[in-house]
C-alpha positions as CSV (number, residue, x, y, z in Angstrom):
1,X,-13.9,-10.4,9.9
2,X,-11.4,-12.9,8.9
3,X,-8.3,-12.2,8.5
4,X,-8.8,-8.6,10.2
5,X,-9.9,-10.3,13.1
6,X,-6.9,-12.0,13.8
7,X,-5.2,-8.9,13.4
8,X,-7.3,-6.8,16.0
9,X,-7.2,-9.6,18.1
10,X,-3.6,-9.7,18.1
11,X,-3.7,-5.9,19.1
12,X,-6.0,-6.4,22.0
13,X,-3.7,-9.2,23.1
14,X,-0.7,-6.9,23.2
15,X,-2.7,-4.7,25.5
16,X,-3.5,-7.2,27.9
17,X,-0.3,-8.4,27.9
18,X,1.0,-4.8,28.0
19,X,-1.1,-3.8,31.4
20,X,-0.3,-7.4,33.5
21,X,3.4,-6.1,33.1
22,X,2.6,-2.7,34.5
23,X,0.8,-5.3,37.5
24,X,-2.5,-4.7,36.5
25,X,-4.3,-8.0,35.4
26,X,-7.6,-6.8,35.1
27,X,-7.4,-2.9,33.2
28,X,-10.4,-0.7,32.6
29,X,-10.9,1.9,30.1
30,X,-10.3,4.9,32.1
31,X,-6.7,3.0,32.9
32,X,-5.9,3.6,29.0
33,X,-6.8,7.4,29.4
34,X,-3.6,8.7,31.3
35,X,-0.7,10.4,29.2
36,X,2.3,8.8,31.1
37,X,0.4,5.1,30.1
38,X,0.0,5.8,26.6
39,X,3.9,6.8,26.8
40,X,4.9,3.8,28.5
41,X,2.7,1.7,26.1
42,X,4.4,3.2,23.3
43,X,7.5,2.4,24.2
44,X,6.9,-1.0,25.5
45,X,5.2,-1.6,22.5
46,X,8.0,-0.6,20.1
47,X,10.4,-3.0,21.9
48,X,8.6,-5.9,22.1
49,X,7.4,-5.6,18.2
50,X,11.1,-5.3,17.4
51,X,12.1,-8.2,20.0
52,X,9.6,-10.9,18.3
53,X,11.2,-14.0,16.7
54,X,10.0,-13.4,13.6
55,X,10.8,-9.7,13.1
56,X,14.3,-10.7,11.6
57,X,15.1,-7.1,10.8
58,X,14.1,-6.1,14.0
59,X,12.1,-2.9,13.2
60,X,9.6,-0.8,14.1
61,X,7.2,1.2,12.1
62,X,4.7,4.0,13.3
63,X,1.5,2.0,11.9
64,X,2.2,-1.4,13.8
65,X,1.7,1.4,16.4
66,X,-1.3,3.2,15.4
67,X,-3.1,0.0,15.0
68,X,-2.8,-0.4,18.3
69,X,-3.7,2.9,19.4
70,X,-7.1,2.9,17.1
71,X,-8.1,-0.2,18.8
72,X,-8.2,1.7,22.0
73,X,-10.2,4.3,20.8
74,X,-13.0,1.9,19.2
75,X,-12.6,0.3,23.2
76,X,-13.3,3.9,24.3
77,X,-16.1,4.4,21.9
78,X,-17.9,1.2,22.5
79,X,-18.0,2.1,26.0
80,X,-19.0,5.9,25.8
81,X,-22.0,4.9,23.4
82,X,-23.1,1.9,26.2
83,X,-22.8,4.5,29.0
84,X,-19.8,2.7,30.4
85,X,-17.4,5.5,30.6
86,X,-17.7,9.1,30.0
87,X,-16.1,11.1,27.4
88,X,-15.5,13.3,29.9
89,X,-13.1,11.5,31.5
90,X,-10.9,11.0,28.2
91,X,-7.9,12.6,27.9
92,X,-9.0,15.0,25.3
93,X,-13.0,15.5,24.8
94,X,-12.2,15.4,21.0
95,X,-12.8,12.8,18.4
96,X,-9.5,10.4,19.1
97,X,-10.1,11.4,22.8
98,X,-6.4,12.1,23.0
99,X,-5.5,8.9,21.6
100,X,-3.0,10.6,18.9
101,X,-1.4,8.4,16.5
102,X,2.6,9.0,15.8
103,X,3.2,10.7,12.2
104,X,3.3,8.2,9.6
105,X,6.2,7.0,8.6
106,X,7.7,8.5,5.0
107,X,7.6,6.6,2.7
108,X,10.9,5.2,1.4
109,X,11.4,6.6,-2.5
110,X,10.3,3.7,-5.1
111,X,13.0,4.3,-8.1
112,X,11.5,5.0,-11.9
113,X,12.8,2.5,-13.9
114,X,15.3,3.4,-16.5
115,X,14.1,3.2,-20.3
116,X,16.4,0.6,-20.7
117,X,15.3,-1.1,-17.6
118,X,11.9,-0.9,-18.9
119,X,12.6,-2.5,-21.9
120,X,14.6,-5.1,-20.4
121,X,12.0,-6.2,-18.3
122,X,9.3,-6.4,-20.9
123,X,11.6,-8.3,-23.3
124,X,12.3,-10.7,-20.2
125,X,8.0,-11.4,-20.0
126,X,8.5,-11.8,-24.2
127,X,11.2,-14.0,-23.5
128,X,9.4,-16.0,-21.1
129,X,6.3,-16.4,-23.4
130,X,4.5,-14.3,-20.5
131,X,2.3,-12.2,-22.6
132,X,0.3,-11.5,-20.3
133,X,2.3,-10.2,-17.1
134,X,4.1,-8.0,-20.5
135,X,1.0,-6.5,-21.3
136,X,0.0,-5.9,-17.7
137,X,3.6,-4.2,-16.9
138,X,3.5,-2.1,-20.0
139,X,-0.5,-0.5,-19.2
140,X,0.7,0.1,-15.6
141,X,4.4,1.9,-16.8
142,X,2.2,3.7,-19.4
143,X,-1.1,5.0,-17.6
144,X,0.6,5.3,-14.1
145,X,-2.2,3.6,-12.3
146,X,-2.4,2.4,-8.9
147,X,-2.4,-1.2,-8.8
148,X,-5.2,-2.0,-6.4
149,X,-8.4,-0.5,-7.1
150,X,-7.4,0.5,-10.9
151,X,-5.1,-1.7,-12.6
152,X,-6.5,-4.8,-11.8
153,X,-10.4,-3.8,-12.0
154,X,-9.5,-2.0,-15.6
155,X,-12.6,-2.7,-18.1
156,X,-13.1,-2.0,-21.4
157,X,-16.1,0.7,-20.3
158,X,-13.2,2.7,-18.4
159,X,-11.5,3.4,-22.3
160,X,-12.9,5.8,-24.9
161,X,-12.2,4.5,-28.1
162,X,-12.6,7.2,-29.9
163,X,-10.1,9.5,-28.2
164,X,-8.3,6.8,-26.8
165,X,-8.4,7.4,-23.5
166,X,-8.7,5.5,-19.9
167,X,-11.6,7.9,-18.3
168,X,-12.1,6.7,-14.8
169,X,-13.3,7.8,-10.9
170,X,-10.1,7.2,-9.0
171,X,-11.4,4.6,-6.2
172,X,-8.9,6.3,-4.0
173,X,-9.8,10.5,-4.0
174,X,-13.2,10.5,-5.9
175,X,-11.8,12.2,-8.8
176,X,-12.3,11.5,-12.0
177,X,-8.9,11.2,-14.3
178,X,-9.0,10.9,-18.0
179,X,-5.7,9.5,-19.2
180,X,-4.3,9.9,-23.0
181,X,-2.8,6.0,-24.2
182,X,-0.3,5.4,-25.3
183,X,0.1,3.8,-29.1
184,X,1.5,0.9,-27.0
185,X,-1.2,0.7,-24.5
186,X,-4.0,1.3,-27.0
187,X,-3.0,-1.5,-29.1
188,X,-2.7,-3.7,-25.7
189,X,-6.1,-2.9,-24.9
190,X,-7.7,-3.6,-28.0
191,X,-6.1,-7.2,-28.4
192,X,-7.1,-8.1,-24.9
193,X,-10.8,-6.7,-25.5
194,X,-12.3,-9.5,-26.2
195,X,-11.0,-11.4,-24.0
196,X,-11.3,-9.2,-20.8
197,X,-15.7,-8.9,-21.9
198,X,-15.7,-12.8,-20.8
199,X,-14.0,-12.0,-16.9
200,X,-16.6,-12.0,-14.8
201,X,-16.1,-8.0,-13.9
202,X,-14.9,-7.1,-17.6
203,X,-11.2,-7.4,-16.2
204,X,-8.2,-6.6,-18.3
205,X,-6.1,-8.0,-15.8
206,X,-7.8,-9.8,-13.3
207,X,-4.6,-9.9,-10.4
208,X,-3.9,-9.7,-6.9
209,X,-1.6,-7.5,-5.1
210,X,0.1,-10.3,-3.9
211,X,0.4,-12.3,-7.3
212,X,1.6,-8.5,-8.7
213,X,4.2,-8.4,-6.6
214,X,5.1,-12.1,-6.5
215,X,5.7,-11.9,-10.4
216,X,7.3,-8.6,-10.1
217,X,10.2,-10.5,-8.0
218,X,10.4,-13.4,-10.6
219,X,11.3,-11.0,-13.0
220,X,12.9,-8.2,-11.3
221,X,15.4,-12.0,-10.5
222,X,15.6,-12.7,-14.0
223,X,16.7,-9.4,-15.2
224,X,18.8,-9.3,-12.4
225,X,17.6,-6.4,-11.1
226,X,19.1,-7.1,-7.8
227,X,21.9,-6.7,-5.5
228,X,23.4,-8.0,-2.4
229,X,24.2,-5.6,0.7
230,X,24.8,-6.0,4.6
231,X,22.5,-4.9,7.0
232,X,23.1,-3.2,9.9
233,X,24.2,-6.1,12.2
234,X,26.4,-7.3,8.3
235,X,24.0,-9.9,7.3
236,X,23.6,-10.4,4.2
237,X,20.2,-9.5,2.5
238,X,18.8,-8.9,-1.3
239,X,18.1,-5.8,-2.5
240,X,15.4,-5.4,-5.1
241,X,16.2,-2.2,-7.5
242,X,12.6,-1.8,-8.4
243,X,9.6,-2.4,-6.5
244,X,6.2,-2.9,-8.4
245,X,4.8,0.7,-7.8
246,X,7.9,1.8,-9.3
247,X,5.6,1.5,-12.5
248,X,3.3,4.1,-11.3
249,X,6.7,6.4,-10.3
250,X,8.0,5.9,-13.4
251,X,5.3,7.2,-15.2
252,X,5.3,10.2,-13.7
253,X,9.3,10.6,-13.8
254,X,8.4,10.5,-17.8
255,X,6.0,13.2,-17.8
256,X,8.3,15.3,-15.8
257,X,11.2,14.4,-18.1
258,X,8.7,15.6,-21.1
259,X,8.0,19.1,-19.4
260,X,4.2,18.5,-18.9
261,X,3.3,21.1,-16.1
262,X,3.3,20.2,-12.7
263,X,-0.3,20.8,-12.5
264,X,-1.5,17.9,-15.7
265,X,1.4,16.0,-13.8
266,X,-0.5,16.2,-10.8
267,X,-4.5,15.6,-12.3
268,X,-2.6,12.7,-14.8
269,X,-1.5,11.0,-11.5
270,X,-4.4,11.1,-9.9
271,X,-3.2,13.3,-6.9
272,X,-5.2,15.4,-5.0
């Protein structure tokens, strides 16, 4: 629906598009299930996502990819379950019928910031009169939480007062975490109690991704936590130092730094 649609429809439009250039104007399902097709639609795929106008850096990740390749096998699906085609005629009579997606793509390294980093950027939100964007920084630095799904649908019911504590089930894995606070924390939930009871949800910090990581950028500006370099073809571009899960990275950098065990690092963090 909505925004996803456009998406999909976008993918189904690149396979269209994909099959007239390989002369074929009108393609079936079983055209899709042929390993030297799904190689050439790989490839074609790469280098017309990288050759679009507004693909200025001209690159190509693995998911744009396996978006593509999970649309086919929803096609394939569709028309197994209506008798259309028969999953015997797939490539592979196994769940993704031999419709494989590439490896995911590793993750580039988020930097922990500094303690004087940290500091810097919370005195910037002070500076600024932006209590609130201070407060939200300093839970995320200090609990390690993932922003979507946890920092901004933190409630007052997710804290035990009385052992001061964020105890939570990880929308994520399942798992339940319980997370000691912080002096700094606590005191930064209990002021915004009251106010977080009249949010419609209970919210502490009632935020988008998007408006996380649209402040993040103000800030990570003013404390000039930037730095120009060339690209590969020498234009110039901004770098960015920190980027807004570096909160969640540098809480765990801290733990390590304090010699917890790898194993409350792990549970604290919320990793499976």
């Amino acid at each position: 629906k909505g925004k996803q649609l456009v998406h999909v429809t976008t993918y189904y439009k690149d396979t269209l598009v994909f099959f007239e250039t390989q002369g074929n104007k009108d393609p079936e399902i079983k055209d899709m299930h042929d390993e030297f097709t799904l190689h050439d639609f790989k490839t074609w795929l790469r280098e017309t996502i990288k050759n679009r106008p507004m693909n200025t850096r001209q690159t190509v990740n693995n998911r744009s990819v396996n978006k593509r390749l999970g649309l086919w096998r929803q096609l394939t699906a569709y028309a197994i379950k209506k008798r259309l085609f028969s999953r015997s005629d797939c490539m592979e009579d196994e769940k993704n019928y031999g419709i494989y997606d590439d490896p995911r793509d590793q993750s580039k390294p988020k930097n922990p910031l500094s303690i004087e980093d940290e500091d810097k950027l919370l005195q910037m939100c002070d500076d600024n009169n932006d209590d609130f964007w201070g407060d939200c920084f300093a839970v995320a630095i200090d609990t390690g939480v993932r922003h979507d799904g946890e920092l901004n649908a933190l409630c007052p019911q997710w804290v035990n007062w009385k052992t001061k504590r964020l105890e939570f089930k990880r929308p994520k894995t399942g798992n339940w975490s319980s997370i000691p606070l912080t002096a700094r924390a606590y005191e930064i939930l209990s002021r915004r109690k009251a106010v977080a009871l009249k949010d419609p949800q209970n919210r502490f910090f009632p935020v988008s991704r998007s408006s996380i990581r649209h402040t993040w950028n103000k800030y990570m500006r003013l404390c000039g936590f930037q730095q120009k370099i060339k690209d590969e073809k020498g234009r110039e571009r901004i770098k960015t130092l920190y980027q807004p899960y570096s909160t969640r990275h540098t809480f765990i950098t801290r733990l390590v730094e304090a010699k917890v065990q790898a194993k409350q690092v792990m549970d604290l963090a919320g990793h499976t």
